[in-house]
C-alpha positions as CSV (number, residue, x, y, z in Angstrom):
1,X,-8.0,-18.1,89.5
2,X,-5.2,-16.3,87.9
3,X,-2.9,-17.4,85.7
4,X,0.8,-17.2,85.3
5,X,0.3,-15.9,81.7
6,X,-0.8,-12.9,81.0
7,X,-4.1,-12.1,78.9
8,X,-6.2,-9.5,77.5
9,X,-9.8,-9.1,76.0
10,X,-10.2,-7.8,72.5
11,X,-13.1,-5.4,71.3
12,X,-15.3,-8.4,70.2
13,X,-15.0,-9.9,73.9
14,X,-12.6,-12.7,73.4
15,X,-9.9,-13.5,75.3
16,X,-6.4,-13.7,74.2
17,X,-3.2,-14.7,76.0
18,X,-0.6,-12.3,76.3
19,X,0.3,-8.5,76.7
20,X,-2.0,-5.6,74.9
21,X,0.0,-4.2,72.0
22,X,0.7,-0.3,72.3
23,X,-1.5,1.7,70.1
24,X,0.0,2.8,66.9
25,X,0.0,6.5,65.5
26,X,-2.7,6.5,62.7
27,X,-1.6,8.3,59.2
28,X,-2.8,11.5,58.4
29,X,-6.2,11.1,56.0
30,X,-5.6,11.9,53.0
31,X,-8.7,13.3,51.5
32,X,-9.2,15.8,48.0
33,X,-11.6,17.7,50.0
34,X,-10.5,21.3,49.1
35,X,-8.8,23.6,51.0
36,X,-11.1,26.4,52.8
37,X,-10.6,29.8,51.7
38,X,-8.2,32.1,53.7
39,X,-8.4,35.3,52.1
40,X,-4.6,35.8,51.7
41,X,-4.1,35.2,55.7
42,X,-1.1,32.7,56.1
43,X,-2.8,32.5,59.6
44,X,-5.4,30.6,58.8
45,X,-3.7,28.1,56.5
46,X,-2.6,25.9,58.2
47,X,0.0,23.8,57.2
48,X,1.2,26.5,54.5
49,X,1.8,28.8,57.9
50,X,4.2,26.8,59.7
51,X,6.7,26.6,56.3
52,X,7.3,30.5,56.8
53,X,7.0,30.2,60.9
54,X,3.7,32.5,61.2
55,X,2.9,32.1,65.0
56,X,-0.8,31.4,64.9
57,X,-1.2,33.5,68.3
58,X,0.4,36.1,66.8
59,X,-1.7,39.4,66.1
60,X,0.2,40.5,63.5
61,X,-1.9,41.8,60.6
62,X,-1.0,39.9,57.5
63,X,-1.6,41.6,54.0
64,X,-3.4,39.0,51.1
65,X,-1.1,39.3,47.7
66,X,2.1,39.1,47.2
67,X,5.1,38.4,49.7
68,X,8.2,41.2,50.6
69,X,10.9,40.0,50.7
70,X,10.7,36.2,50.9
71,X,13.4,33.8,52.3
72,X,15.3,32.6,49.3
73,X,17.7,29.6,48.9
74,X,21.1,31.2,49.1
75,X,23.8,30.5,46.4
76,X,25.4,31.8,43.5
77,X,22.4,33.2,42.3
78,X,22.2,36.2,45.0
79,X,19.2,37.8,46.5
80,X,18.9,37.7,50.3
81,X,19.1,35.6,53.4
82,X,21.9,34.1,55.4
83,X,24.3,31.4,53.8
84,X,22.5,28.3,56.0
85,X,19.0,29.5,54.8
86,X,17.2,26.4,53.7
87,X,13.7,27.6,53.4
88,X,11.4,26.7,50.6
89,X,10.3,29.0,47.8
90,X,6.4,29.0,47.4
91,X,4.1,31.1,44.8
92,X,0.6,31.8,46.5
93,X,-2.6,31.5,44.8
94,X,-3.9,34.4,45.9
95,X,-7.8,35.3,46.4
96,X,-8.6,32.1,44.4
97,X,-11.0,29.7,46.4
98,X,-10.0,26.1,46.8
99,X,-6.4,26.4,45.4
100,X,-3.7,23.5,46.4
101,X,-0.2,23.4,46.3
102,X,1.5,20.9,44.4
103,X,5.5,20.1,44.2
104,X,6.7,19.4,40.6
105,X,10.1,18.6,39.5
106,X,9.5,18.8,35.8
107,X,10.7,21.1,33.8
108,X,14.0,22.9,33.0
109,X,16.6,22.8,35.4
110,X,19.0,26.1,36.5
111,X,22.5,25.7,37.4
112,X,22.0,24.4,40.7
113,X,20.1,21.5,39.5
114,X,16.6,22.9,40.9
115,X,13.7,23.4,38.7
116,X,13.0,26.7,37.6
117,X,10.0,28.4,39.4
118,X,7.7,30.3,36.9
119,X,6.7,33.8,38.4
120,X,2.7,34.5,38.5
121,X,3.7,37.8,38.8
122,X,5.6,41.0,40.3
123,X,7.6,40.3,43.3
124,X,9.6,42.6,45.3
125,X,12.8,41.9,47.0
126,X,14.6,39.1,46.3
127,X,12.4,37.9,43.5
128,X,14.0,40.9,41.1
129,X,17.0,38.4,40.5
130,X,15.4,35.5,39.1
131,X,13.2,37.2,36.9
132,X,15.2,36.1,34.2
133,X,15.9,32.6,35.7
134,X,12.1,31.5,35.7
135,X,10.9,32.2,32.5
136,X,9.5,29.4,30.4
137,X,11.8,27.9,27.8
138,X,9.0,26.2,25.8
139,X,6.6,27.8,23.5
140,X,2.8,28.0,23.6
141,X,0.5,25.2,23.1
142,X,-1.1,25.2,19.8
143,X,-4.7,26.5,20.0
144,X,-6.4,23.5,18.5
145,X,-5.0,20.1,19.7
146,X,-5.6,17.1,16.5
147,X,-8.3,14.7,18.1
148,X,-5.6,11.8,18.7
149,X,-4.1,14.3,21.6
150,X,-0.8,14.3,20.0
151,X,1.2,17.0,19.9
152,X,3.5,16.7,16.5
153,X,5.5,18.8,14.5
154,X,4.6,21.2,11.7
155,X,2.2,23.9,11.6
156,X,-1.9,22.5,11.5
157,X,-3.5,22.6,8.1
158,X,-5.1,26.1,7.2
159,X,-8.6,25.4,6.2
160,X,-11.8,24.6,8.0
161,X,-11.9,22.7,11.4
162,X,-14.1,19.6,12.2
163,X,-15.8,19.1,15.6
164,X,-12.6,17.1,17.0
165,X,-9.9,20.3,15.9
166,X,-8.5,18.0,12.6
167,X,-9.0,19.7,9.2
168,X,-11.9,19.0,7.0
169,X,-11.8,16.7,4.2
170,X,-13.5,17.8,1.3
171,X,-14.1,15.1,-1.6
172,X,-15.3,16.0,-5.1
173,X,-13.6,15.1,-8.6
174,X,-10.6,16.7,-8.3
175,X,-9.5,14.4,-5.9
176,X,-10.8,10.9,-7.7
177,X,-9.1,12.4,-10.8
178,X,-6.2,13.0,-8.4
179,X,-5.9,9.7,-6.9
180,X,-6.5,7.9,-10.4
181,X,-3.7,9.6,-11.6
182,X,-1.4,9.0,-8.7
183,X,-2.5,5.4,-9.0
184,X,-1.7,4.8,-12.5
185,X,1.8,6.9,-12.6
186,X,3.0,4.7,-9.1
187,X,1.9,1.4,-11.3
188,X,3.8,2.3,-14.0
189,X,7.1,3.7,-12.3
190,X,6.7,0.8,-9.8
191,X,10.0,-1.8,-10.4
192,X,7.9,-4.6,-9.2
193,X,5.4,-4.6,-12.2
194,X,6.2,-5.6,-15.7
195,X,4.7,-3.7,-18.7
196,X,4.1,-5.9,-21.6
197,X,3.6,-4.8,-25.0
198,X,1.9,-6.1,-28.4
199,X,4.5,-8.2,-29.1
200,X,4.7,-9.9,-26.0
201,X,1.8,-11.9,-27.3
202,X,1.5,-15.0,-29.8
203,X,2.6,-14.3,-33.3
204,X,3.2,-16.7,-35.5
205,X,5.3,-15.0,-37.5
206,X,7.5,-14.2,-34.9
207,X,7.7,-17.8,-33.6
208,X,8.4,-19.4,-36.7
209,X,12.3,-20.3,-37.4
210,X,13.8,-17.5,-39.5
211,X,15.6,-19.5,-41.5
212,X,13.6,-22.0,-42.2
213,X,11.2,-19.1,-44.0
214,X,13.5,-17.1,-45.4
215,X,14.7,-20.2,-47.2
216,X,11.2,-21.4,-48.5
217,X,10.7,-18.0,-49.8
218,X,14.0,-17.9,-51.5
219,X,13.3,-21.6,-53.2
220,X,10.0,-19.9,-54.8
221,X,11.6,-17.3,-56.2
222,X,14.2,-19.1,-58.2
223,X,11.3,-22.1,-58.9
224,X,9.7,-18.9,-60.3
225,X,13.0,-17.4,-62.6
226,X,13.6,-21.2,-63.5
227,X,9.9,-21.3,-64.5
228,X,9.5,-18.5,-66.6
229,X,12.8,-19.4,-68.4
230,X,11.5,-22.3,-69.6
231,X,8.2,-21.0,-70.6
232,X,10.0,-18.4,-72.3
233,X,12.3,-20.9,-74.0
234,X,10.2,-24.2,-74.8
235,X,6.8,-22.5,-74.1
236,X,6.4,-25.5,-71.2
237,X,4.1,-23.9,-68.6
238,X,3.9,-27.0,-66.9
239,X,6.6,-25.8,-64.6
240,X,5.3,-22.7,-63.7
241,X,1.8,-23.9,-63.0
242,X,3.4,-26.3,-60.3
243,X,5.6,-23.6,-59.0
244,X,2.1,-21.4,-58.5
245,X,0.3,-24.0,-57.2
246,X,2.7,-25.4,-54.6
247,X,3.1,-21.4,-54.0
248,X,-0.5,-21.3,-53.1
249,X,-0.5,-23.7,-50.7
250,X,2.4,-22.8,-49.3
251,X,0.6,-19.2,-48.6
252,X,-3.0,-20.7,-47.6
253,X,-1.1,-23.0,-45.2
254,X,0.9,-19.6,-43.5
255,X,-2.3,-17.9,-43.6
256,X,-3.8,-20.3,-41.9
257,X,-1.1,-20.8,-38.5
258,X,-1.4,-17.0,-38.5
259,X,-5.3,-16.6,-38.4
260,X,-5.8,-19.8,-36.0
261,X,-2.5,-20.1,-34.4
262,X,-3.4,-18.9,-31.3
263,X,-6.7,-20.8,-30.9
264,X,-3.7,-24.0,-31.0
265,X,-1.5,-23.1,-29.0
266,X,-4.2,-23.0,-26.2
267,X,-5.8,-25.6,-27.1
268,X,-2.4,-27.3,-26.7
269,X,-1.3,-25.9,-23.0
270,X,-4.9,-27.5,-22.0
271,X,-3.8,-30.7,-23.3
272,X,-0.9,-30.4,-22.1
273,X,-0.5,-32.6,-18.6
274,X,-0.4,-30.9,-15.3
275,X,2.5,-31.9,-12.9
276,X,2.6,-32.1,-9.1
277,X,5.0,-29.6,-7.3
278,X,5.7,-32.4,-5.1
279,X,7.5,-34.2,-7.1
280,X,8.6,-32.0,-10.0
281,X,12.5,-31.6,-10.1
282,X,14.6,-28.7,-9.8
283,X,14.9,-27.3,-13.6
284,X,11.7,-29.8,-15.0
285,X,9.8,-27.8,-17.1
286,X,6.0,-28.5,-15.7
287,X,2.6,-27.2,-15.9
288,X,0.7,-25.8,-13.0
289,X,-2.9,-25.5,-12.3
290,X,-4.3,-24.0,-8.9
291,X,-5.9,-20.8,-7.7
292,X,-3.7,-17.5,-7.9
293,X,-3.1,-15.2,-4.3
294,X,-1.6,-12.4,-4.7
295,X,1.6,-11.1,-3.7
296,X,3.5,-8.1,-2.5
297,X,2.2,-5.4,-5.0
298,X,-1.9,-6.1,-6.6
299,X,-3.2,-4.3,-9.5
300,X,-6.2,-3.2,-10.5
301,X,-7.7,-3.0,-13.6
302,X,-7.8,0.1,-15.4
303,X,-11.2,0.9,-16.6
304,X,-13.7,-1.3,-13.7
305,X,-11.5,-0.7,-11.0
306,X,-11.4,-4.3,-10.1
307,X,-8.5,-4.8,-7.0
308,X,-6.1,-7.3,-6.3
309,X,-5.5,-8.5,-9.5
310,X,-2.2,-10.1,-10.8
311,X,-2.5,-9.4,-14.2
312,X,-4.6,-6.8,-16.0
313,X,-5.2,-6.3,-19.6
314,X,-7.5,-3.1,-21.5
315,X,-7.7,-2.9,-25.0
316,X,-9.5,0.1,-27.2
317,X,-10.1,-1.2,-31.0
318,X,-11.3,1.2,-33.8
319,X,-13.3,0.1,-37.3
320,X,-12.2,1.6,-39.7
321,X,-14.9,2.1,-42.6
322,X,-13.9,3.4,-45.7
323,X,-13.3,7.5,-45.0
324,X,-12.3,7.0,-41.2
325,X,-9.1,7.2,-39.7
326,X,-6.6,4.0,-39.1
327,X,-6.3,3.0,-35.7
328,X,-2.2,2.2,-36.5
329,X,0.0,2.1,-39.4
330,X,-1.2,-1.6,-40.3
331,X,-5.0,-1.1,-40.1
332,X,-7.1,-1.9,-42.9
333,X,-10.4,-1.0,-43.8
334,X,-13.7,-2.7,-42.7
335,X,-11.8,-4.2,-39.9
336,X,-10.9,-3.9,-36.3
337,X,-7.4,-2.3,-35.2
338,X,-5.7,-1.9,-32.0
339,X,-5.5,1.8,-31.1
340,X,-4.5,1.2,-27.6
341,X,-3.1,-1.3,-25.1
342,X,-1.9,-1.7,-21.7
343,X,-0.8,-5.0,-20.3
344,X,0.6,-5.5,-16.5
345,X,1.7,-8.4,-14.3
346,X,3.1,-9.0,-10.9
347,X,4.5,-11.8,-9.0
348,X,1.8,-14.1,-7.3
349,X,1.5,-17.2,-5.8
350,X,-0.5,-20.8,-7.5
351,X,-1.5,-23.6,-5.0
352,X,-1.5,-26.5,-7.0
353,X,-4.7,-28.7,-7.3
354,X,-3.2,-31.4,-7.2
355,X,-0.5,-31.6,-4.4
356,X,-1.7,-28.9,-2.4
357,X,1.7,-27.0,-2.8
358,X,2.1,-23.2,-3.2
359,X,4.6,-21.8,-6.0
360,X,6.0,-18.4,-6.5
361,X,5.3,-17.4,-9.9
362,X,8.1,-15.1,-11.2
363,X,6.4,-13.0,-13.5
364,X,7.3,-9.0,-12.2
365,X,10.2,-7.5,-12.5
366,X,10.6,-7.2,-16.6
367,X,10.0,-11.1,-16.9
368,X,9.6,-12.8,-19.8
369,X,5.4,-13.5,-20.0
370,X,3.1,-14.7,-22.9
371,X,-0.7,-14.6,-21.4
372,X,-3.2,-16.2,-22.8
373,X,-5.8,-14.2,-21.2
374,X,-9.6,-13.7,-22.9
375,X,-10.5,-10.1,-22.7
376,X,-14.5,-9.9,-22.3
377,X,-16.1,-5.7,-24.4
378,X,-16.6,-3.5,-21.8
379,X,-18.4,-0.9,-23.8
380,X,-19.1,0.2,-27.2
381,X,-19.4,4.0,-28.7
382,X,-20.2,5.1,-31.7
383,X,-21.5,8.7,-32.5
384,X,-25.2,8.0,-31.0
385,X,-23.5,6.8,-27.2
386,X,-20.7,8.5,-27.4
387,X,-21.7,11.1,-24.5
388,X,-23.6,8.7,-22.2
389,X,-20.3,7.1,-20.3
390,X,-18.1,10.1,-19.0
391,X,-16.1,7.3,-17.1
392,X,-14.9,6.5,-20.5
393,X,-14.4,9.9,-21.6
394,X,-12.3,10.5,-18.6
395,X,-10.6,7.2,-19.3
396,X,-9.6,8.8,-23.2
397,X,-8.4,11.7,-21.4
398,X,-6.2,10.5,-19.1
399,X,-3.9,8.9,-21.6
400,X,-4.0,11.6,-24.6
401,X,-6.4,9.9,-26.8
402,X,-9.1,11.5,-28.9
403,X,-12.9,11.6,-28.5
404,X,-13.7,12.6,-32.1
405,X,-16.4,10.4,-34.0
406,X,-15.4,7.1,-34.1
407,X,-16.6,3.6,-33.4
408,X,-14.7,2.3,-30.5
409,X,-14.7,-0.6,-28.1
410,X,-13.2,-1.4,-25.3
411,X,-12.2,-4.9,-23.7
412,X,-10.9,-5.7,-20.3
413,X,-9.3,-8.8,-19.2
414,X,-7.9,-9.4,-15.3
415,X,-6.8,-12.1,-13.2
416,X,-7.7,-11.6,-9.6
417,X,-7.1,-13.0,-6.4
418,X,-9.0,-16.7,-6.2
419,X,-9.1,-17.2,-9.9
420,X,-7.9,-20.8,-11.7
421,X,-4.6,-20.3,-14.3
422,X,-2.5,-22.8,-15.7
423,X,1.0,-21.9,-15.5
424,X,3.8,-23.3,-17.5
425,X,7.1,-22.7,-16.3
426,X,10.8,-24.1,-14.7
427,X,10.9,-25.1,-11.3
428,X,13.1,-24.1,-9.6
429,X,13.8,-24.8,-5.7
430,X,15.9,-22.2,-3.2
431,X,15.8,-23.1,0.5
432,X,13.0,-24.7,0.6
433,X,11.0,-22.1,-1.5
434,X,9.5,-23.3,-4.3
435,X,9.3,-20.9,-7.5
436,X,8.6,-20.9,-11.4
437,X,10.8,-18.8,-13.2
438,X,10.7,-18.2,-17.2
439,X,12.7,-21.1,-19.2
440,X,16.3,-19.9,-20.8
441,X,15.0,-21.0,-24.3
442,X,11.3,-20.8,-26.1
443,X,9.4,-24.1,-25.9
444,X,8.9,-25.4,-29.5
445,X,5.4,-27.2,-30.0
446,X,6.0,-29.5,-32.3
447,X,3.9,-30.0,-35.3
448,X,0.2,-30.2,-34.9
449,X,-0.9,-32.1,-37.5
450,X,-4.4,-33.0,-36.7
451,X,-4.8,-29.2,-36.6
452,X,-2.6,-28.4,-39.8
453,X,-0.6,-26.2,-37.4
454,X,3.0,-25.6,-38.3
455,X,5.8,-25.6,-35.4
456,X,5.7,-23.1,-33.1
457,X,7.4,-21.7,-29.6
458,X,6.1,-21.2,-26.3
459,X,8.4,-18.1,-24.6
460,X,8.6,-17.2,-21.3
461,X,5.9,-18.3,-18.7
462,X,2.9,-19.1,-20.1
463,X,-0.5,-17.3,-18.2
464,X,-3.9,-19.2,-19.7
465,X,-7.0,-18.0,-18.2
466,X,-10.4,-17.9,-19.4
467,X,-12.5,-14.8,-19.1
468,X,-12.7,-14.4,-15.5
469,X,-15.5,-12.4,-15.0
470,X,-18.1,-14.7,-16.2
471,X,-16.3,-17.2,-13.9
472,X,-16.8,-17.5,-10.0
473,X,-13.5,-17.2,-8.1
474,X,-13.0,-19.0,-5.0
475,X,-12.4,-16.3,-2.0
476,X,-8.9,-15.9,-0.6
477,X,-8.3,-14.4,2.6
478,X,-5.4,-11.3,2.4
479,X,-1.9,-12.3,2.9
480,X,-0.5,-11.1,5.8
481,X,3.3,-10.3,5.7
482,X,4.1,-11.7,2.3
């Protein structure tokens, strides 16, 4: 029975309503096989014949090599064919087995917008014109290529190659001493960190009013013409033995602040309250206690090497016996003087125990710091040891000092990343970013009177740590982007 619609069977044997659709003209494959070798005969090349109209029947003879007198694109460039000549210009591969054509349009361009066609080789005819036109413009490749692939500027370093064409690093001590002394000259010209000296520390002396001394020592000295007057006079002494005495105690108690004054003064920052950064005040003056992170720029200690440290402290002391040489114009003998000192702090950050808070300390930049660090000896030399650490004979050398026979030690102190301070400082709030800067004016004390401790000053923010390599730290992970 047929039906008024009409229907077709597939492959698989199913029917289908309506018409058969016409079969469509496949693709060409396109396969990578290679191309079968010709032996210079255009004939038998296919495709590559019909672009310069070969007539396959044809029994021409056709030579292997170069081409005479090929069509050429006509323009301004000359050469020859007619003016509607539109052929394509083609280099052959010659006798080389499995060779493929490939259009490129990279490269330099001539005058007509057209890339310029390098020439494999001599070429009569019309090829004698653009012998100029297709030379390279770019130079040659270097020989050896770095092992990233990237081709950069600059000739490659003389010197012995590796496996991957990149020049041999060589390491030995000239390039430790090298690097130690590029690290130490960018620490001290670097802006960020500020130097401190000898004086930046506690001294009594230098805390103590001025006035306030130089009028106590002018009050002895006339009690002292008043007493001698009289003794001279009446032949009283009673005068002068008061003056003396009073004198006496006046120098014991001087002696005393001077000798123990420091031990105080830390005694009183850890007595001293700790304050929440939560609810300190813009301007309060507060004391801080958390663990230090460190900032833009870290030290490192000078003599262990220890990294990211934000403050770093190395004393060398001398004795002195009775024939050696003074460490400094103040040295005496049978005691320990400072021959050498180098003090450096950056800005870091404190999270407070307390409130969780982080605080910019402001203590780089030629800030106004007094630590209160403990320095821990390093290493002791005297004329027995005095060859068996060349680390610290490189140490001497580095900064000018002599190695002669003397009885030196050395002491390090450091604050690194994870360790607990106490900070005293201002707060002070800017957009939301919470720093503490030095005061304007010194702190005065008060007097400690439990302690027979005259007044004294507290100037510029106040570091206290203990000696922090007998301490654990707690680990920080590195900032990232601070």
């Amino acid at each position: 029975m047929s039906s008024r619609f009409p229907s077709h069977q597939l492959n698989n044997g199913l029917y289908v309503s309506g018409r058969p659709e016409p079969p469509k003209e496949k693709a060409p494959p396109m396969s990578s096989t290679a191309v079968p070798y010709t032996g210079g005969d255009i004939k038998k090349s296919g495709e590559l014949g019909k672009m310069f109209d070969v007539d396959h029947g044809s029994s021409r003879p056709r030579k292997s090599g170069h081409l005479a007198n090929p069509p050429l694109r006509t323009g301004s460039m000359g050469g020859g064919g007619g003016g509607g000549n539109t052929n394509r210009m083609s280099s052959l591969s010659g006798n080389v087995p499995g060779a493929s054509l490939k259009k490129t349009s990279s490269g330099p361009l001539n005058k007509h917008g057209e890339p310029i066609r390098k020439s494999s080789g001599p070429q009569g005819g019309g090829l004698t014109g653009l012998t100029s036109a297709s030379r390279q413009n770019s130079g040659p490749l270097p020989p050896v290529l770095p092992a990233t692939g990237l081709l950069t500027s600059g000739p490659i370093l003389s010197g012995p190659l590796n496996s991957s064409g990149g020049p041999r690093k060589s390491s030995g001590p000239l390039d430790a001493s090298g690097s130690i002394k590029s690290r130490s000259t960018s620490m001290v010209k670097n802006q960020a960190v500020t130097h401190l000296s000898q004086d930046d520390g506690h001294s009594f002396f230098r805390s103590f009013p001025k006035l306030v001394f130089w009028s106590i020592v002018l009050l002895f000295v006339m009690g002292f013409i008043a007493a001698v007057f009289i003794l001279a006079a009446v032949g009283n002494p009673i005068l002068l033995v008061v003056v003396i005495v009073l004198f006496a105690i006046v120098s014991l108690g001087f002696a005393w602040n001077a000798c123990f004054g420091r031990k105080a003064v830390i005694k009183f920052i850890s007595e001293y309250p700790d304050a929440e950064l939560r609810t300190a005040k813009d301007g309060q003056f507060v004391k801080v206690s958390g663990v230090v992170t460190c900032g833009n720029v870290p030290l490192e200690s000078s003599f262990q090497r220890v990294p990211r440290c934000v403050y770093t402290s190395t004393s060398l002391y001398e004795y002195r016996g009775w024939d050696s040489k003074a460490a400094n114009s103040t040295h005496r003998r049978f005691t320990w003087g400072l021959r050498s000192m180098e003090r450096h702090v950056v800005d870091f950050y404190i999270s407070d125990f307390q409130s969780g808070l982080r605080a910019l300390v402001k203590t780089g930049y030629g800030a106004r710091v007094t630590p209160y660090v403990e320095e821990s000896a390093v290493i002791d030399i005297d004329q027995s040891n005095k060859d068996m650490s060349p680390q610290f004979i490189r140490w001497l050398a580095e900064r000018n000092l002599s190695s002669d026979d003397r009885v030196m030690r050395l002491k390090e102190g450091y604050i690194k990343e994870g360790s607990s301070v106490s900070v005293m400082g201002v707060v002070q709030r800017n957009d939301n970013v919470l720093m503490i800067v030095p005061p304007p004016d010194p702190i005065p004390t008060g007097c400690l009177w439990d302690r027979c401790m005259l007044p004294s000053s507290l100037d510029g923010v106040i570091l206290r740590c203990e000696d922090s390599s007998n301490h654990d730290v707690i680990p920080v992970a590195e900032p990232i982007g601070w």
